[in-house]
C-alpha positions, -999 to +999 in steps of 0.1 A: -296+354+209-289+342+176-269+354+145-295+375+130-298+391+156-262+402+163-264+419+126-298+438+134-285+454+160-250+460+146-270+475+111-289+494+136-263+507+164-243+518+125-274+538+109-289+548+141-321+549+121-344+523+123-356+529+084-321+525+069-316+495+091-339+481+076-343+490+041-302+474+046-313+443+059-345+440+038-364+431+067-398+444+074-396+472+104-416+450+128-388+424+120-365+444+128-381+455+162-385+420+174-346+415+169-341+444+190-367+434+217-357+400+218-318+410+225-330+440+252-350+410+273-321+382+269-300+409+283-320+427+304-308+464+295-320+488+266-295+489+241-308+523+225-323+554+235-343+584+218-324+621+223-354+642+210-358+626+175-320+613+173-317+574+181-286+570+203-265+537+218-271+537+254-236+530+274-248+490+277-256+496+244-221+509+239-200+481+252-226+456+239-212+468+205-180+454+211-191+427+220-214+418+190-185+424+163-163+401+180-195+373+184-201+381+146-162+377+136-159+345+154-186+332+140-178+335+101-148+327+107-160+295+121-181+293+091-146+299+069-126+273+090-150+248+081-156+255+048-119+258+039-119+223+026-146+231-002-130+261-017-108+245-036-138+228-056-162+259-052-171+287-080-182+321-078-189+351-100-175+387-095-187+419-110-169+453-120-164+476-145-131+471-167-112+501-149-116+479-113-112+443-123-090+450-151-065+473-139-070+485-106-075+450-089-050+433-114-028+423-084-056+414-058-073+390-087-043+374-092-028+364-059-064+354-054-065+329-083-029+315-075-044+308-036-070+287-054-056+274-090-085+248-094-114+266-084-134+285-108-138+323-109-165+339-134-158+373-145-190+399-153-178+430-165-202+462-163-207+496-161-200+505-123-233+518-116-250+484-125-227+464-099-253+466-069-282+460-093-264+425-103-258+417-071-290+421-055-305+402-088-280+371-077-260+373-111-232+382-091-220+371-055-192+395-051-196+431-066-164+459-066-176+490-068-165+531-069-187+555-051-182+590-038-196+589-008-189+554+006-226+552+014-244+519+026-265+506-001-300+494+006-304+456+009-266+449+005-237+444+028-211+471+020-174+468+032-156+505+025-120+488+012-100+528+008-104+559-006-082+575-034-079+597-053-088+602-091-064+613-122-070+632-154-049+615-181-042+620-215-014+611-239+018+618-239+020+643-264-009+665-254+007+700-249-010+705-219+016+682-203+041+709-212+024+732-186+046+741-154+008+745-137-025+730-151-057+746-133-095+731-143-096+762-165-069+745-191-095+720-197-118+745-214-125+728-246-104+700-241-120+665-252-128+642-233-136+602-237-146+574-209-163+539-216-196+550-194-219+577-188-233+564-156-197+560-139-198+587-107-163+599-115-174+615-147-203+627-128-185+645-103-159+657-128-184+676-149-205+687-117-174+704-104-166+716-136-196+734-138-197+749-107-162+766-118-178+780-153-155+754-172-170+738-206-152+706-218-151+701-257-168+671-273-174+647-249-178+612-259-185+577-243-171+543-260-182+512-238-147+503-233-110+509-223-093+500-257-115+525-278-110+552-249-070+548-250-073+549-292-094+580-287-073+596-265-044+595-287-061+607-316-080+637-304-055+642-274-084+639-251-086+636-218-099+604-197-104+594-159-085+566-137-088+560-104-050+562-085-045+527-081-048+515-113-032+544-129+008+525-129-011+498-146-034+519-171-002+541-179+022+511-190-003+493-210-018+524-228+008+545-230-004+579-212+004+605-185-010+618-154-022+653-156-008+671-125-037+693-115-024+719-090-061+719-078-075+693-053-086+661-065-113+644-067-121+614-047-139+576-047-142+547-027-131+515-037-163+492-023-169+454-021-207+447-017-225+414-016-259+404-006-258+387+027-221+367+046-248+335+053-256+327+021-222+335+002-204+305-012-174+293-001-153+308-023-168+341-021-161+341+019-123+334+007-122+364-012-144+386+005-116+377+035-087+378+007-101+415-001-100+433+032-064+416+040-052+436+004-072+463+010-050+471+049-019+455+027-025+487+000-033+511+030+001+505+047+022+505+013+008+535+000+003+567+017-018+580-009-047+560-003-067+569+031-089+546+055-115+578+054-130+584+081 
């Protein structure tokens, strides 16, 4: 039984599909097989099971599962306890568009770099929907990322941090802030400004929109948060911002939640990196640092959820 193992059949017992397994863990299917046979002898049980076409646990299966996420904890954090001596000498690069690493993981980013004054943290900021690519490409080693879904993402390690919800602003002045109740059919020709069109809150926003017979005026994309703020005071246009960086957005920039009497729509805040073995010291440390602010922000704020 080895390591590699442990995180085939932990990929696998989480998809229960033996193609997303491993299209996750890049391996070739008969790689992946092996793993599983391999485990099954050493044991001397089958861990899974076929109920007509659906691939199911068996009950050693089950309590194997256990089992495995505690062997796979202990061992990185092994790896961490040993490596804690390098990080202070270590470097890393991170990846995220400028609404996530600039204002919604502000406070995260911080604490992280006072932890670890003299190592050294590269910054590469992106349009959202590029972070996976970079990572899998090794430009980055750590990736935060937004999706709607909080799918798995083939060939990466995903780790699902909370989900929250996302904000309509605009500036303070806009007279539909003077509204007792704003419905999606006030934003009829309203403009509307973001830095990217690839970003999956836009995407959702104008797919929703559409579905409720609701055209947005000019709609315009900029590259980056200072032109979008500017533009939104000028044409009292409307923007996007995910919850948690909206108390930092607001304060800097100078705008105002719209209070939609509608529901919301929704992201994931997601770390993803390529594979826990081959991450550098550093990136462990904050990959651990992460998921320790991410329960911190889940028990301070009842806004965000844990999903399900």
């Amino acid at each position: 039984m080895d390591m590699k193992q442990l995180t085939t059949f932990m990929t696998l017992a989480k998809t229960l599909n033996y193609q997303k397994a491993a299209d996750q863990l890049q391996y070739a299917p008969s790689t992946l097989f092996k793993h599983i046979q391999l485990l099954e002898q050493e044991l001397g049980v089958e861990l899974f099971f076929k109920q007509g076409r659906q691939l199911c646990l068996t009950a050693e299966g089950q309590t194997f599962e256990t089992h495995a996420a505690n062997i796979l904890t202990s061992y990185r954090n092994a790896i961490q306890s040993i490596a804690a001596c390098n990080v202070q000498e270590s470097s890393m690069t991170i990846g995220g568009c400028e609404i996530n690493t600039g204002n919604s993981l502000v406070r995260l980013l911080n604490r992280f770099s006072q932890a670890y004054p003299n190592a050294r943290m590269s910054m590469l900021t992106s349009p959202n929907a590029s972070v996976p690519q970079l990572v899998r490409n090794d430009l980055i080693d750590l990736g935060f990322y937004y999706c709607i879904d909080g799918r798995s993402l083939p060939g990466l390690e995903t780790v699902r941090l909370y989900q929250e919800p996302v904000y309509l602003l605009t500036g303070r002045d806009n007279p539909l802030l003077w509204k007792e109740e704003i419905t999606y059919a006030d934003l009829q020709g309203m403009p509307f400004v973001y830095p990217h069109d690839t970003c999956c809150f836009v995407s959702e926003l104008l797919a929703l929109l559409e579905r409720k017979g609701v055209a947005l005026g000019k709609v315009t994309y900029l590259g980056n948060v200072l032109l979008v703020s500017e533009q939104v005071h000028a044409a009292n246009a409307l923007t996007l911002m995910p919850h948690s960086a909206v108390k930092h957005f607001c304060s800097i920039y100078d705008m105002a939640v719209v209070e939609l009497g509608e529901p919301k729509i929704w992201a994931w805040e997601m770390l993803v990196y390529k594979n826990y073995e081959s991450l550098r010291p550093l990136a462990r440390a904050l990959l651990r640092q992460t998921t320790e602010y991410a329960q911190e922000m889940l028990r301070e704020d009842p806004v965000l959820s844990a999903g399900t």
